[in-house]
Backbone as CSV, one residue per row, in Angstrom:
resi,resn,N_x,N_y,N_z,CA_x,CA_y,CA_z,C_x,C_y,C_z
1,UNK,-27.384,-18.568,-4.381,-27.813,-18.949,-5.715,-27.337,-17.897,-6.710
2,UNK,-26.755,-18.259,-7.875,-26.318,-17.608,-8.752,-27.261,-16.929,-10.198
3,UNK,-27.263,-16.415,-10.569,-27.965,-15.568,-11.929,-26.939,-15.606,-12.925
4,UNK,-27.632,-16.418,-14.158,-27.075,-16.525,-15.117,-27.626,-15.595,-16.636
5,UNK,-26.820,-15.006,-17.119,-27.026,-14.251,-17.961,-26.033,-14.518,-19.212
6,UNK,-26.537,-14.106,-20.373,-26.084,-13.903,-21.338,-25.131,-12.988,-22.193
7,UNK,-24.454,-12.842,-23.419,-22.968,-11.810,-23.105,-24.257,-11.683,-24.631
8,UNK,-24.542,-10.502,-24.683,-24.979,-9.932,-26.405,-24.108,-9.180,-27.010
9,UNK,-23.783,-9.298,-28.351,-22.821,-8.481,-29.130,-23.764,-7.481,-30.590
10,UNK,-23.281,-6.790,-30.272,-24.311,-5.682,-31.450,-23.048,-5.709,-32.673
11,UNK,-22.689,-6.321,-34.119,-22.358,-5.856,-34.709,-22.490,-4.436,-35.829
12,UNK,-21.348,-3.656,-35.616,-21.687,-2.490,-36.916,-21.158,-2.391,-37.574
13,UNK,-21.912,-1.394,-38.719,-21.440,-1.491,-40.273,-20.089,-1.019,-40.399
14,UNK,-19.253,-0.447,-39.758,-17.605,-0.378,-39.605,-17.653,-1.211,-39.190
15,UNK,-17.867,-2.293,-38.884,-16.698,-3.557,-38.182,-16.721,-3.751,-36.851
16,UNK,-16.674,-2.511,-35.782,-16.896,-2.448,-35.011,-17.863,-3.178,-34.126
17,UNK,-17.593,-3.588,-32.718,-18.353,-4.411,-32.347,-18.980,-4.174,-30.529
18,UNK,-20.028,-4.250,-30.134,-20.189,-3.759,-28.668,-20.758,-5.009,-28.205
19,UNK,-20.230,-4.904,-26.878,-20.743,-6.033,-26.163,-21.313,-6.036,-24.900
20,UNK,-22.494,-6.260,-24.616,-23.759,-5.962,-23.734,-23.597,-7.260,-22.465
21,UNK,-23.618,-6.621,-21.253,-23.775,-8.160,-20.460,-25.056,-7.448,-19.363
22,UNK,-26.350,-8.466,-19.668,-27.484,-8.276,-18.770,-27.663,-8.647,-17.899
23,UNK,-27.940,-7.793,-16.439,-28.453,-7.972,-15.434,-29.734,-8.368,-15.398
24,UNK,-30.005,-9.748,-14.726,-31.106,-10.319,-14.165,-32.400,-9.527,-13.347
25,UNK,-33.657,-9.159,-13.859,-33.861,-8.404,-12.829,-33.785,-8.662,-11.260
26,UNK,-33.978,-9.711,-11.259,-34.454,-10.587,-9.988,-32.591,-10.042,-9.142
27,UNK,-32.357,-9.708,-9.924,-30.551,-9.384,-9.624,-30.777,-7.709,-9.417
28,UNK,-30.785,-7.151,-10.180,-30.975,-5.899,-9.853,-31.942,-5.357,-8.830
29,UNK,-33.280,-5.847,-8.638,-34.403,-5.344,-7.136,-33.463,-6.063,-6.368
30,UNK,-32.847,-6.960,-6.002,-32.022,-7.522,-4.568,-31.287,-6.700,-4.276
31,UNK,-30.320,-5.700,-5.457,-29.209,-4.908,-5.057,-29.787,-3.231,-5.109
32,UNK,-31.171,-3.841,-5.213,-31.924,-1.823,-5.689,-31.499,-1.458,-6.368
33,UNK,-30.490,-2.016,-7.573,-29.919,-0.771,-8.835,-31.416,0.221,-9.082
34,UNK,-30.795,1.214,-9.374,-31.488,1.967,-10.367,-31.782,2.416,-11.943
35,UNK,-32.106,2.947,-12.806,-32.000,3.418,-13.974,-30.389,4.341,-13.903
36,UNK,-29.868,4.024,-14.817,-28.550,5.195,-15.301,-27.535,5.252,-14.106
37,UNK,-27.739,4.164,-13.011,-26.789,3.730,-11.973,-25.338,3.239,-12.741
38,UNK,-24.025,4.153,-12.084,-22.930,3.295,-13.150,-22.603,2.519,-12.536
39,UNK,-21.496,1.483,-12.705,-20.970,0.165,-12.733,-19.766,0.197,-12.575
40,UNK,-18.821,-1.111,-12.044,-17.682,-0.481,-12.700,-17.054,-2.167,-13.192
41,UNK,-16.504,-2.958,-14.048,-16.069,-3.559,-14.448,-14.637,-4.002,-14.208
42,UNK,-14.038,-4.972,-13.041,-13.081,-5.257,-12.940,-12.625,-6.676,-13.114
43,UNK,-11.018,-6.682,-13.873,-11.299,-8.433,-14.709,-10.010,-8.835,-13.384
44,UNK,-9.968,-9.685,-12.702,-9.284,-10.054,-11.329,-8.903,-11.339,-12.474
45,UNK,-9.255,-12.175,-12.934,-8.326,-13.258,-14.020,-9.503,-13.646,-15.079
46,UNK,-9.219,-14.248,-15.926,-9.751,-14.958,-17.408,-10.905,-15.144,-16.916
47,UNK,-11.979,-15.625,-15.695,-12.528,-16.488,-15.567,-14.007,-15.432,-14.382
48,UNK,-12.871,-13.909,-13.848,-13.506,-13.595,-12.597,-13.379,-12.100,-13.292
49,UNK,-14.802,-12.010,-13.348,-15.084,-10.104,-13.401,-16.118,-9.798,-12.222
50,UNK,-15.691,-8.815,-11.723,-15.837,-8.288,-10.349,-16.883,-6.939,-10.916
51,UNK,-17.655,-6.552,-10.380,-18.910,-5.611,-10.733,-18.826,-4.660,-9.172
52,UNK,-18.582,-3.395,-9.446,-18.805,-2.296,-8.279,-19.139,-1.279,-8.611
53,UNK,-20.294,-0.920,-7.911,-21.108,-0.182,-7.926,-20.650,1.504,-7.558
54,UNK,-20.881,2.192,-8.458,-20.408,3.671,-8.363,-21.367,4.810,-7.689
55,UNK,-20.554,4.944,-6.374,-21.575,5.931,-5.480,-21.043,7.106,-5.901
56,UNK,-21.875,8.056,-5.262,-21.443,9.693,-5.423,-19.908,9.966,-5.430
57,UNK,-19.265,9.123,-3.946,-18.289,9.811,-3.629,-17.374,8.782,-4.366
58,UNK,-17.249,7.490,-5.320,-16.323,6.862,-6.256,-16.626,7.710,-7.341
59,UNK,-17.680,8.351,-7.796,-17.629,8.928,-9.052,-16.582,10.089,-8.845
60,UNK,-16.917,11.021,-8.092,-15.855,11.961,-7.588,-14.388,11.728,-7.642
61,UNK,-14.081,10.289,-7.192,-12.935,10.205,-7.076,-12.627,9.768,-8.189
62,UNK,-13.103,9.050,-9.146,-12.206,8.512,-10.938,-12.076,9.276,-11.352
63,UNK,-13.248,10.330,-11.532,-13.252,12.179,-12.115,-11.535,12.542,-11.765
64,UNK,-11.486,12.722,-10.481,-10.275,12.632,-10.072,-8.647,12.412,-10.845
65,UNK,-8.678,10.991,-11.071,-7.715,10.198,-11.666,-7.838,10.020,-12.797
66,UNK,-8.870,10.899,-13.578,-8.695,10.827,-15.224,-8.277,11.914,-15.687
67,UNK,-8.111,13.113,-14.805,-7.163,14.106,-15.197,-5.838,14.399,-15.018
C-alpha cells in the first residue's frame, strides 16, 4: 500500500521559491526515521524519485566527493 502526500511550496519575497515534500507519519514509524535524519533525493525519470536514507558511513562518503 502506498502513502500519498502532498508537494508544498513556500513562496519568498525575492522570488525565490522552496519546495517541501511530506512524509506520512504512518511512513516514517514503519521506516523508524528519526528527527534531523538526512535523505537523499534521486530523480531515476520525470515520473520516479527514489528516497535513500543517509547512514553514518554514506554521510562520510559524499563529505568525501564534495571536495
Amino acid at each position: 500500500m502506498g502513502y500519498l502526500s502532498k508537494v508544498q511550496v513556500i513562496e519568498r519575497a525575492r522570488g525565490s521559491r522552496q519546495f517541501y515534500l511530506m512524509c506520512p507519519a504512518q511512513l516514517a514509524e514503519a521506516l523508524e526515521m528519526q528527527k534531523g535524519e538526512e535523505i537523499e533525493g534521486v530523480v531515476e525519470d520525470k515520473h520516479t524519485l527514489v528516497i535513500r536514507r543517509q547512514g553514518p558511513e554514506r554521510r562520510r562518503e559524499a563529505r568525501r566527493h564534495e571536495r
